[in-house]
MARTORNU-545779 format. One line per 8 residues: number of its first residue (from 1); for each residue y, x, z of N, C-alpha, C. Coordinates in steps of 0.05 Angstrom, whole numbers. Layout:
// residues N
NUM) Y,X,Z,Y,X,Z,Y,X,Z | ... $
***
This chain:
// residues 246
1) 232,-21,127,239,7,129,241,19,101 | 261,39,99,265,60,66,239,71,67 | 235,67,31,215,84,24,231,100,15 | 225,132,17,248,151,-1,244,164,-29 | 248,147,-45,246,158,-73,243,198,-78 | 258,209,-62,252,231,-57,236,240,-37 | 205,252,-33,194,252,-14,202,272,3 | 220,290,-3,218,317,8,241,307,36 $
9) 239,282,43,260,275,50,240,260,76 | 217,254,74,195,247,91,190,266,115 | 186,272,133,175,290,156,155,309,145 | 133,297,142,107,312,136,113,345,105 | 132,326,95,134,345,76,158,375,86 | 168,366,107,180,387,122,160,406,143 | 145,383,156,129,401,177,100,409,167 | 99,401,141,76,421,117,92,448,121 $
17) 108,446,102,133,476,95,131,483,122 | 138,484,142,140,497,169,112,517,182 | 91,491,176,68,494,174,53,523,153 | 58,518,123,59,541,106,72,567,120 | 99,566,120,116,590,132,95,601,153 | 90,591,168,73,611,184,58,622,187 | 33,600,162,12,623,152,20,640,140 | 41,639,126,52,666,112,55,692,127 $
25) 80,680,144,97,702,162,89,707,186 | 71,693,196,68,699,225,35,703,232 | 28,730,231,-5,740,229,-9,731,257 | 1,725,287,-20,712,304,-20,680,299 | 0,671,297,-8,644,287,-19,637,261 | -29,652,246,-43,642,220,-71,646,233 | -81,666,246,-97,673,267,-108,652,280 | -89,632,300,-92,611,322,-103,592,305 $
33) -85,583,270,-93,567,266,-125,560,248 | -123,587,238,-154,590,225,-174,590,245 | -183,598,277,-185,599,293,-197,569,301 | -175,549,301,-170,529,308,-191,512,296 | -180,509,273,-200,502,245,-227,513,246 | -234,526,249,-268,539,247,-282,527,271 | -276,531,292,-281,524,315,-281,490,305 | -258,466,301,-259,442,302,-278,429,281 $
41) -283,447,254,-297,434,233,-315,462,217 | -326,472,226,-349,502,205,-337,497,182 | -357,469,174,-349,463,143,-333,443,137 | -309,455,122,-306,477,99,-291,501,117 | -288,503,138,-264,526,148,-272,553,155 | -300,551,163,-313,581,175,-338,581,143 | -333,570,128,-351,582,101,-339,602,86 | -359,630,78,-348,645,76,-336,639,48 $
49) -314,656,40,-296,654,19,-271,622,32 | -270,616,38,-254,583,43,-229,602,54 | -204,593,39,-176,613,28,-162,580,37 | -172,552,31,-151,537,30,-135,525,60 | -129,550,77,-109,535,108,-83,527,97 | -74,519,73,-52,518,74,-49,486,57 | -70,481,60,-76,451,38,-69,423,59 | -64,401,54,-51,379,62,-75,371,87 $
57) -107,369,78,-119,362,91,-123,389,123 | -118,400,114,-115,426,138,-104,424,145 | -77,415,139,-58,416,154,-58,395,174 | -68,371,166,-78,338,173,-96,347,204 | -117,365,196,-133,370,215,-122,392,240 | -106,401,231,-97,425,250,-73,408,271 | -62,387,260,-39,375,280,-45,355,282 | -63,344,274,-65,317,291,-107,316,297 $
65) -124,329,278,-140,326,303,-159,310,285 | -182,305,294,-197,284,281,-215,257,298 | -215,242,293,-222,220,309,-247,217,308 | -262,223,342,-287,227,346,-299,200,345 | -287,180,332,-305,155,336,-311,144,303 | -292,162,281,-290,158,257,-327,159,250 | -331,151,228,-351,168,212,-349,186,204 | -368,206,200,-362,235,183,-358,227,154 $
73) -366,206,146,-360,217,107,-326,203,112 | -314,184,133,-290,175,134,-269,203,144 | -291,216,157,-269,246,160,-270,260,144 | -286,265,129,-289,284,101,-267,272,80 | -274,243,79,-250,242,49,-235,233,52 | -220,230,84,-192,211,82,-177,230,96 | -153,236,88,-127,251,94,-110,242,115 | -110,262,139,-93,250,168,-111,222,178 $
81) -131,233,165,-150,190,182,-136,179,212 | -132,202,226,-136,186,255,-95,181,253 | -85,186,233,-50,191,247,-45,164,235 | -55,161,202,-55,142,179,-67,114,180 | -95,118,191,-113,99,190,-126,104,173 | -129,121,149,-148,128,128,-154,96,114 | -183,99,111,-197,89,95,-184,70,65 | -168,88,57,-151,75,25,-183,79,13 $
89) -190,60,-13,-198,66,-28,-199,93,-46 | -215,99,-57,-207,121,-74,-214,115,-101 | -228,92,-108,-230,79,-137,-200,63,-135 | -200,49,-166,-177,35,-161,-186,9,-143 | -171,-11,-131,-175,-33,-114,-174,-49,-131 | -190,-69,-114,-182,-102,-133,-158,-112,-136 | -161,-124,-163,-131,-138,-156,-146,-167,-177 | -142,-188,-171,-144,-206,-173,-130,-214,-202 $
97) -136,-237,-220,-120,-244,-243,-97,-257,-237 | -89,-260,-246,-61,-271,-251,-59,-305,-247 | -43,-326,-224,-55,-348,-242,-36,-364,-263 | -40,-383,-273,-24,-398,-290,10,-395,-274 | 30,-399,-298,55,-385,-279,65,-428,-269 | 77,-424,-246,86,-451,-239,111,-455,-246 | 107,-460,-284,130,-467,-294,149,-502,-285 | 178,-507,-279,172,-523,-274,176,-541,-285 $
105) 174,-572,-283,166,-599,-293,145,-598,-311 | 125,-581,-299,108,-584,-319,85,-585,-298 | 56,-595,-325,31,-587,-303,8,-572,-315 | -1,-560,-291,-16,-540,-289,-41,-544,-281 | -57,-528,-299,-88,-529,-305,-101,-512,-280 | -118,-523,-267,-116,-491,-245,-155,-492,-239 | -160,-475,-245,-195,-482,-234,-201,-463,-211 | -205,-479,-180,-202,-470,-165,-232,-448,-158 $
113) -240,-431,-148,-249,-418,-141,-279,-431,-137 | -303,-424,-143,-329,-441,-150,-324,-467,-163 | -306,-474,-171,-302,-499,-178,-313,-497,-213 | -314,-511,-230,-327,-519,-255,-303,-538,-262 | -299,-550,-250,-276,-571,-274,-243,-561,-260 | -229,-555,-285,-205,-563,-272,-186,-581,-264 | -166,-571,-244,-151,-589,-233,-120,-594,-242 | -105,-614,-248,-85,-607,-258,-65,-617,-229 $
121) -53,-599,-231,-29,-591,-216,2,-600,-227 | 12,-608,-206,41,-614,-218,59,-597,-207 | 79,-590,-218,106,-565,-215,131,-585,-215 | 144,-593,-195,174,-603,-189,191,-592,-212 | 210,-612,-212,237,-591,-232,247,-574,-219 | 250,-566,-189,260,-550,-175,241,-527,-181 | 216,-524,-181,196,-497,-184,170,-504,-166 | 180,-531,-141,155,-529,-128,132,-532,-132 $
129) 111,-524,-121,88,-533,-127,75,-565,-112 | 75,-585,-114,68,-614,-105,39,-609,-96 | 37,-607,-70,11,-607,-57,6,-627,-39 | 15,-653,-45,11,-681,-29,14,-706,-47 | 4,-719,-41,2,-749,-60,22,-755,-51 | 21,-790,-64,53,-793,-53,42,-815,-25 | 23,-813,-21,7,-826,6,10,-808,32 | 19,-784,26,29,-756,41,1,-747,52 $
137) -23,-750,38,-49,-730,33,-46,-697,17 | -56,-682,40,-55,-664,19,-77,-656,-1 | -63,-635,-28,-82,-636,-47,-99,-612,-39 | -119,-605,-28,-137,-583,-26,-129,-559,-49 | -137,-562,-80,-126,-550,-101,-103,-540,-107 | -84,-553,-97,-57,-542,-92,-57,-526,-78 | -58,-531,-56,-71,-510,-38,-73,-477,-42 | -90,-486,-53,-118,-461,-66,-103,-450,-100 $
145) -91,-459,-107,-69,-453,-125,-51,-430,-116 | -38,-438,-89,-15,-420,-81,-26,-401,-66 | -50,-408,-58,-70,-375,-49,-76,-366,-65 | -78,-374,-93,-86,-363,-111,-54,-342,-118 | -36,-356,-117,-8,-333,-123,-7,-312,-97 | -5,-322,-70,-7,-299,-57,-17,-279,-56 | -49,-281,-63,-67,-263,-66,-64,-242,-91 | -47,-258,-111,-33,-235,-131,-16,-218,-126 $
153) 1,-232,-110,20,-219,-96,12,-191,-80 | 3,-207,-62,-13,-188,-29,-29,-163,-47 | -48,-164,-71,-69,-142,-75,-42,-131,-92 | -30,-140,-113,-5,-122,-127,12,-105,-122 | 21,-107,-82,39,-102,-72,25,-83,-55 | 2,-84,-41,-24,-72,-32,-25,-43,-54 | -34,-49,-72,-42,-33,-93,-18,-14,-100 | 5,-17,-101,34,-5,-108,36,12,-80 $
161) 31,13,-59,37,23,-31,19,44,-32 | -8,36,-35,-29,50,-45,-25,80,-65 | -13,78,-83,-8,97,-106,27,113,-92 | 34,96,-83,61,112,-63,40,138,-44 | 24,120,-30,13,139,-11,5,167,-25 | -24,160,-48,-34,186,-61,-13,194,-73 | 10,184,-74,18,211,-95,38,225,-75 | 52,219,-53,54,238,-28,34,255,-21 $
169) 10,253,-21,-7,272,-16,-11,291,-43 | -10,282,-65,-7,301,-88,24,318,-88 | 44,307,-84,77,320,-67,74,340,-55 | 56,336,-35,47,360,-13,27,378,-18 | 6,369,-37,-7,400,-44,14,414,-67 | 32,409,-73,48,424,-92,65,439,-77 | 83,423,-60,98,429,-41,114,457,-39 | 138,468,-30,163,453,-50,168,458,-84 $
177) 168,431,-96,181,426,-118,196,419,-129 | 213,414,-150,248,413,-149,242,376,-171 | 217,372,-180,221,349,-182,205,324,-169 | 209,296,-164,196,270,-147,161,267,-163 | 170,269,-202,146,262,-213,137,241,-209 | 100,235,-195,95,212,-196,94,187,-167 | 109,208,-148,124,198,-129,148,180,-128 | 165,186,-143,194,171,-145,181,152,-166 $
185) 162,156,-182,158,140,-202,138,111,-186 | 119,116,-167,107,95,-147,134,80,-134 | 151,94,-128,176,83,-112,182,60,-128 | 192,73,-145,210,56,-161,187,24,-180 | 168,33,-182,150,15,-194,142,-8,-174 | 134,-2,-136,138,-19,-118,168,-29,-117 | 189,-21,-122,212,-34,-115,218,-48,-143 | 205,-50,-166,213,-64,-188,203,-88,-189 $
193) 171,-90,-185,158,-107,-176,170,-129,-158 | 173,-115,-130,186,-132,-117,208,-149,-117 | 230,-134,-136,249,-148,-138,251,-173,-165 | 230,-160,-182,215,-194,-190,208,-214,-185 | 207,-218,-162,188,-237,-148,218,-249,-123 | 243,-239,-131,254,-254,-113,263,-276,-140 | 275,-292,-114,301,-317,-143,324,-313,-152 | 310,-312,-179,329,-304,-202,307,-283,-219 $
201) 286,-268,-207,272,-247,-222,259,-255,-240 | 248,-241,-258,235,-236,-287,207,-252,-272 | 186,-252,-250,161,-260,-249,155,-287,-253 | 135,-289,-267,134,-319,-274,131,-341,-250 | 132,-323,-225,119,-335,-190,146,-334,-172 | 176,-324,-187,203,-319,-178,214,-353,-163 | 198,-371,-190,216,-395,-186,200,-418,-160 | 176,-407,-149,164,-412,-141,172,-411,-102 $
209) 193,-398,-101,204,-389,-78,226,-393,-78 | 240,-400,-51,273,-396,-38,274,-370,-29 | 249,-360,-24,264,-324,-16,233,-310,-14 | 233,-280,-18,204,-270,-1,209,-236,10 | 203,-236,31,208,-206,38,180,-195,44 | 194,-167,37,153,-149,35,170,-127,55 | 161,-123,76,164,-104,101,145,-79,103 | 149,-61,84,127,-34,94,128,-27,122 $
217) 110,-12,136,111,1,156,108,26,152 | 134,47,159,129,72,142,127,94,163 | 101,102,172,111,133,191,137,154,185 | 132,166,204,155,185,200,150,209,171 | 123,206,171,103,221,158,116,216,123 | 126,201,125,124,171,99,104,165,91 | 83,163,104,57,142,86,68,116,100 | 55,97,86,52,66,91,31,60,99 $
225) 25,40,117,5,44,136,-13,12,134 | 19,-4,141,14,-35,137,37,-46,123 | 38,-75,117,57,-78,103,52,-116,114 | 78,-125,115,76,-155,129,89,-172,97 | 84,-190,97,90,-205,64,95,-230,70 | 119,-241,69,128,-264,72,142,-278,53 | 131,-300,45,135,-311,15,146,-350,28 | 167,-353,29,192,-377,34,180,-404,11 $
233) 153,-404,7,158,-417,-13,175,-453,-15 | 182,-466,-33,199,-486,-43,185,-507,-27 | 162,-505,-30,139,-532,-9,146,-515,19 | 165,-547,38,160,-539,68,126,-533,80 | 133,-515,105,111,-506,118,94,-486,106 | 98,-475,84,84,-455,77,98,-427,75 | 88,-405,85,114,-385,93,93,-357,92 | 76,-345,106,73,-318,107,54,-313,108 $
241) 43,-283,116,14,-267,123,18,-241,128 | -8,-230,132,-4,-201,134,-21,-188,134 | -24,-165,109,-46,-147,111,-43,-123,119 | -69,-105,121,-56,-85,132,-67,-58,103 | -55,-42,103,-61,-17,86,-72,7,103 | -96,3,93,-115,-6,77,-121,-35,89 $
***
């Protein structure tokens, strides 16, 4: 599905504005909805001085509601939890190192995960990675090599969806503004990325593949929710996964 480099082009950022307009212009429904809010959550909505009904998370809570099975600190700091799924990080996330790139006809040093000695790895002239003897055993380390690239992949691509999301929510507490900022700038940084990583791209993990598609799942809302990652690599039988965002 399109991510839209322009968010104002997303739902949520229309039915915010709709949302606004009424607290503005319409004194019984600004009424219903403050009303609404005090009654569903005291705090922060019925404390005295609290001015903000017109903020992203209010708005979150006033149309879709909060999920009585959540935790409270998961309803306090996550935005639309029950529409979204919440629970993004709010530190940055892991992302894993980088591993050796699978240059090819060459071999590769790879020290697998608790392991102490390394393993050397062989890279085909084509790009593949050789994860079988020639007895047609497989190599465990090889293996654990190309999880080791996915998992760069999967947290990099994870992490880019991630910074799409918050900065839609930073879009909407501004809400309307005449420029994308660091919205179109997440867009375009997930779609640069990605198109590294096909064949022919700049990533040192490009040659490593016959093809890979990354499938967001985008509400109408435009957040991203989950995302499916399928990586063709050059060695038959090895092909996909899927995480979810968060």
């Amino acid at each position: 599905m399109e991510i839209h480099i322009n968010p104002a082009n997303a739902a949520l950022s229309k039915d915010i504005s709709n949302y606004r307009h009424a607290l503005k212009t319409n004194p019984a429904a600004r009424v219903e909805i403050e009303e609404k809010l005090k009654k569903q959550r005291p705090n922060p909505y019925a404390t005295v001085g609290f001015d903000k009904f017109d903020g992203v998370e209010a708005y979150g809570d006033f149309a879709f509601g909060e999920d009585p099975h959540a935790e409270k600190t998961q309803r306090r700091n996550n935005i639309l939890l029950p529409r979204l799924g919440g629970l993004l990080d709010r530190d940055v996330p892991f992302a894993p190192p980088a591993p050796p790139a699978p240059t090819p006809n060459t071999t590769i040093s790879w020290l697998a995960d608790g392991g102490k000695n390394p393993t050397e790895i062989e890279i085909s002239d084509s790009g593949a990675i050789i994860h079988t003897t020639e007895n047609g055993a497989e190599i465990p380390e090889a293996h654990e090599y190309m999880e080791g690239i996915f998992d760069y992949i999967l947290y990099n691509i994870r992490n880019r969806l991630e910074v799409i999301n918050l900065a839609l929510v930073g879009y909407n507490e501004v809400y309307p503004t005449t420029t994308t900022g660091a919205y179109g700038e997440a867009v375009l940084a997930f779609e640069s990325f990605t198109a590294s990583l096909q064949p022919g791209g700049n990533s040192y993990y490009a040659g490593a593949f016959n093809g890979i598609g990354i499938f967001p799942v985008v509400t109408n809302e435009g957040y991203i929710v989950s995302v499916r990652i399928e990586l063709h690599w050059k060695n038959p039988y090895h092909s996909s996964s899927t995480i979810r965002v968060p």
